[in-house]
C-alpha positions, 0 to 999 in steps of 0.5 A, spaced: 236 176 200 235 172 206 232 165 205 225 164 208 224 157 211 217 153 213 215 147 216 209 143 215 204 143 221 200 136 222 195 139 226 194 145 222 196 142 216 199 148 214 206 150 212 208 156 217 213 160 217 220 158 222 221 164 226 228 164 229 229 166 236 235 172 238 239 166 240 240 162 234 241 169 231 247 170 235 251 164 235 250 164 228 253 171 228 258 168 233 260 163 229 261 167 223 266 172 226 270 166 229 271 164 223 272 170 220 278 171 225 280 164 224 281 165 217 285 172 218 289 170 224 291 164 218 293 169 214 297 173 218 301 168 220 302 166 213 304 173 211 309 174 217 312 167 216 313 166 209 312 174 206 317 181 209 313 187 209 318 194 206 321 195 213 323 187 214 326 188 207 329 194 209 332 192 215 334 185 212 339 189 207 341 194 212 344 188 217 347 184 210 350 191 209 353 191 217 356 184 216 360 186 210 363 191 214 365 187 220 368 182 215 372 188 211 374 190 218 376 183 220 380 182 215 384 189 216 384 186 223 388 180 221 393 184 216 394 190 223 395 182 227 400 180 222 404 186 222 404 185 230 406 179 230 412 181 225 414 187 230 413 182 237 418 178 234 423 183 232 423 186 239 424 179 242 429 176 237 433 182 236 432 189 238 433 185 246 437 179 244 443 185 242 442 188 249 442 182 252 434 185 255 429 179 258 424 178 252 417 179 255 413 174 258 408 171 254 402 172 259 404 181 258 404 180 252 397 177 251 395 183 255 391 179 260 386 177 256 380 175 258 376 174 266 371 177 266 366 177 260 366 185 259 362 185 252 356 183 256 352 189 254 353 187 246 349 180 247 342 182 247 344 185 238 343 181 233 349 178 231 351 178 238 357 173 236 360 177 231 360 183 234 362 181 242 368 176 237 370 183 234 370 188 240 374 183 243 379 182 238 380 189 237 381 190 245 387 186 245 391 188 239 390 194 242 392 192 248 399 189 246 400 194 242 400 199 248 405 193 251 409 194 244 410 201 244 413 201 251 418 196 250 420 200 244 420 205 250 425 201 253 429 199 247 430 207 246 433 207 253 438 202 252 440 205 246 441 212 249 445 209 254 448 203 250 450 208 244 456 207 244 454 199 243 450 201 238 455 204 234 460 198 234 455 191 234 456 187 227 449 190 224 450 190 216 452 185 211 459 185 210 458 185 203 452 189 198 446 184 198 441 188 197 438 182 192 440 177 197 442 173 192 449 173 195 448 169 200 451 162 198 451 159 205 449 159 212 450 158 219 450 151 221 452 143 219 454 144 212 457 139 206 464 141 206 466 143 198 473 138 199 471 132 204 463 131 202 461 130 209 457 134 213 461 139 217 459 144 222 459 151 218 461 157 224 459 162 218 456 166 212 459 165 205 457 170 201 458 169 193 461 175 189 465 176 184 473 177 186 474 185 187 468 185 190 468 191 196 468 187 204 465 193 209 467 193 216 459 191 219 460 196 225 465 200 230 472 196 232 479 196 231 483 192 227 487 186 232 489 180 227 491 180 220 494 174 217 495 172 210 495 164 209 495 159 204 490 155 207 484 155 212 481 163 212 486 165 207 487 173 207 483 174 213 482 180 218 479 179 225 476 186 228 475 187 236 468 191 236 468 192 244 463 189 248 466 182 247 464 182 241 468 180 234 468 179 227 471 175 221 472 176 214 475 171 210 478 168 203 479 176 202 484 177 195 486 185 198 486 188 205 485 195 205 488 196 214 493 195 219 492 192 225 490 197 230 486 201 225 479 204 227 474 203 222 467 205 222 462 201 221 460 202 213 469 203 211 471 198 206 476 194 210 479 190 204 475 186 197 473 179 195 478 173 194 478 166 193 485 165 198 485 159 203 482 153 204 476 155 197 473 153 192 470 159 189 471 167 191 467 168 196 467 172 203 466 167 208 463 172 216 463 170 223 462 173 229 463 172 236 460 173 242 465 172 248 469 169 245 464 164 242 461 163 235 454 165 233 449 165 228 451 172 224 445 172 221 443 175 227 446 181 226 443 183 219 437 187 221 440 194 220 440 194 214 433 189 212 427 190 211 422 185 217 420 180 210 428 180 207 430 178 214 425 173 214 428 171 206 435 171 208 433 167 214 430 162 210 436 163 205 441 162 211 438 155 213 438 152 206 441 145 207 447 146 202 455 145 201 460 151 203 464 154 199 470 152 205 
């Protein structure tokens, strides 16, 4: 019930009634619907700060959702990069290095990457980072992976037109060594097993076991076959053409004559301990115009890109020689 007021009339000496005028009774009304508004805009924003209504949850869920999917697809990305990465340097190390091809510069084989900003459509999302980092990652693997196809096009060319090539370059290993753990030492400065100093090591020993099958490592023709006490002991040279050949040495029997084809797989003789050696062993060379070169180039026919990668590491290992 609304309260009535009075005041005193000194004149009349009476109490009378206050009568209030239309405007006091707007501005009152006035102010209590400003401060109604004021205590619910209050409330609004206290509501919008600090609470989510279902739809903000809902699309919170939703974008938490979407961002582990970008991080399960970045991860698949890295790992397809990875494998990429593997290929790229197969084919410049040694699918063109055997076909004396030129490697494919660096700028191609980023795919021209970058210029003009090409996801400008995505930066008005949310999480517009994310999502242009993505799109440009995915972009470039794409693109060098069209530019590996088609070296791998043009390897396939030399192939058909350098077949006879391919048939007689080294590209196995001469002995079986599918473990890897025939691999006793590599190319380079090695401790030599007589004088203990450091001595340049022109080959690859393979350890195993007297009797052990040698293989021929590609196509050629028997030209040198020499039976010594010291130095490469029983050894066998084979011309594979191409200015390319090939040394076995240390060997206990040879299976050949000099002039004899043999394909690359033949079994040319067996492990021994001959010459300047200091346990069975299969000392290998190969030489590239008439120079000594790193054998473990020529192992990829028969080895997977993480086994070339262990004998790569075997190989370089800083030990003593078996000759």
């Amino acid at each position: 019930m609304k309260k009535v007021k009075y005041h005193y009339n000194t004149r009349s000496l009476r109490y009378e009634k206050i009568e209030e005028g239309w405007t006091t009774q707007l501005l009152r009304i006035f102010g209590f619907v400003c401060a109604t508004l004021v205590f619910a805009l209050v409330i609004v924003a206290f509501a919008f700060k600090y609470l989510d209504s279902p739809k903000e949850k809902q699309l919170k869920r939703q974008l938490s959702q979407t961002e582990l999917k970008f991080e399960q697809l970045n991860n698949k990305i890295n790992f397809y990069d990875d494998v990429l990465v593997g290929l790229q340097d197969r084919d410049e190390n040694i699918y063109r290095t055997i076909f004396e091809a030129e490697p494919i510069p660096a700028s191609i084989r980023e795919a021209g990457f970058g210029g003009s900003n090409r996801f400008k459509h995505l930066e008005n999302y949310s999480n517009a980072d994310l999502l242009v980092e993505t799109s440009e990652r995915i972009e470039k693997i794409g693109k060098q992976l069209y530019i590996q196809s088609r070296s791998y096009d043009d390897i396939i060319e030399m192939v058909q037109d350098k077949e006879e090539m391919f048939a007689c370059l080294p590209a196995i290993q001469p002995v079986a060594n599918k473990n890897l753990k025939r691999m006793a030492s590599g190319y380079g400065r090695r401790i030599h097993p007589i004088y203990k100093t450091r001595k340049m090591h022109w080959g690859c020993d393979f350890s195993a076991p007297t009797g052990t099958d040698i293989y021929a490592t590609g196509k050629g023709k028997v030209v040198k076959i020499k039976k010594l006490r010291r130095g490469y002991g029983n050894h066998v040279v084979i011309d594979h053409g191409f200015n390319y050949q090939t040394l076995y040495a240390h060997m206990k029997d040879i299976n050949v004559r000099v002039g004899q084809w043999v394909n690359r797989g033949d079994v040319i003789g067996t492990v021994g301990n001959t010459g300047t050696s200091t346990a069975p062993h299969l000392h290998y060379e190969v030489m590239k115009d008439k120079k000594k070169v790193n054998p473990i180039n020529f192992f990829y026919n028969d080895l997977s890109p993480g086994e070339f990668d262990e004998m790569l590491d075997i190989s370089s290992r800083h030990n003593q020689s078996f000759d």
